[in-house]
C-alpha positions as a Python dict, from the first residue, in 0.01 Angstrom:
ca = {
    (1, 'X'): (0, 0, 0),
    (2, 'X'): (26, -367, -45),
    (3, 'X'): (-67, -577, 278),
    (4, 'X'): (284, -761, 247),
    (5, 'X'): (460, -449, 309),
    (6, 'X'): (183, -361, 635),
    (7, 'X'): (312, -652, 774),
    (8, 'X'): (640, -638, 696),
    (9, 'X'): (608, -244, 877),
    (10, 'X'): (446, -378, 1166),
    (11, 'X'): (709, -694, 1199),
    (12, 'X'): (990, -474, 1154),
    (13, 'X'): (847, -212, 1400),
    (14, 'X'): (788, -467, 1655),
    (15, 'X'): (1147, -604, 1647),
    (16, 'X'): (1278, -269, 1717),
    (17, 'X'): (1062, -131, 1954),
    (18, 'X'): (1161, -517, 2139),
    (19, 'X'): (853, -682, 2118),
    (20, 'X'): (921, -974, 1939),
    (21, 'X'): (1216, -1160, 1839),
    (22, 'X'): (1349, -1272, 1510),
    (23, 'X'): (1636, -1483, 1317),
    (24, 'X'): (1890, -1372, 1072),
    (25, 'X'): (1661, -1503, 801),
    (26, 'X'): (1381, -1304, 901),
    (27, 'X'): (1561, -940, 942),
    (28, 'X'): (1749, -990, 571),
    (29, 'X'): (1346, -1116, 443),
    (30, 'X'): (1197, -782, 570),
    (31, 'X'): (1498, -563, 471),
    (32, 'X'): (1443, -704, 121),
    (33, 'X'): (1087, -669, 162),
    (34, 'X'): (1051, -333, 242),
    (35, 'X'): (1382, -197, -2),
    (36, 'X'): (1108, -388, -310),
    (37, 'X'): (835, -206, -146),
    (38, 'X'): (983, 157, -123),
    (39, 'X'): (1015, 219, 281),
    (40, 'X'): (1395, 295, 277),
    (41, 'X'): (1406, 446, 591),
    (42, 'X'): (1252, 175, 787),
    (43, 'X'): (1506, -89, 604),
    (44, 'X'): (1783, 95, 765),
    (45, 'X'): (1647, 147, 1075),
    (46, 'X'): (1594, -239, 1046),
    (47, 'X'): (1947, -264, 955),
    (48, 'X'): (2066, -70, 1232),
    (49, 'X'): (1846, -259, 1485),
    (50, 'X'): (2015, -598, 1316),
    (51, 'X'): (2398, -495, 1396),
    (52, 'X'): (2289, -408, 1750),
    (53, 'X'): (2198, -770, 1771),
    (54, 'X'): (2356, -1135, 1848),
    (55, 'X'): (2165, -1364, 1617),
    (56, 'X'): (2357, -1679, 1780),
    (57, 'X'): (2144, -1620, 2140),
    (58, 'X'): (1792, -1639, 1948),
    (59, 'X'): (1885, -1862, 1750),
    (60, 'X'): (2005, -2118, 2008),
    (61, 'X'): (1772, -2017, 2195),
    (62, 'X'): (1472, -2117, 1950),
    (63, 'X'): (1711, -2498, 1926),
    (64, 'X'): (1661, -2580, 2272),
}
């Protein structure tokens, strides 16, 4: 297991689970990460977790 996908698994984890926040960017970057890396079922649970989501708050959010 390569140590970018361990933190892309414990990034992704965190943003479901609520403990952290994240941009657009960032969710698409991990789903691509972990898809390359071979953890399908976390990259749809990360997809899932993404359409729950309004991107616009955060991101103004991280503007101000």
């Amino acid at each position: 297991m390569s140590l970018e996908l361990v933190v892309a698994r414990g990034t992704a984890r965190s943003l479901i689970n609520g403990s952290a926040s994240s941009s657009h960017e960032m969710v698409i970057s991990l789903h691509k990460t972990l898809m390359l890396e071979g953890d399908a079922v976390l990259a749809a649970e990360l997809l899932d977790f993404a359409a729950s989501m309004d991107f616009s708050e955060i991101e103004e959010s991280e503007d101000h």
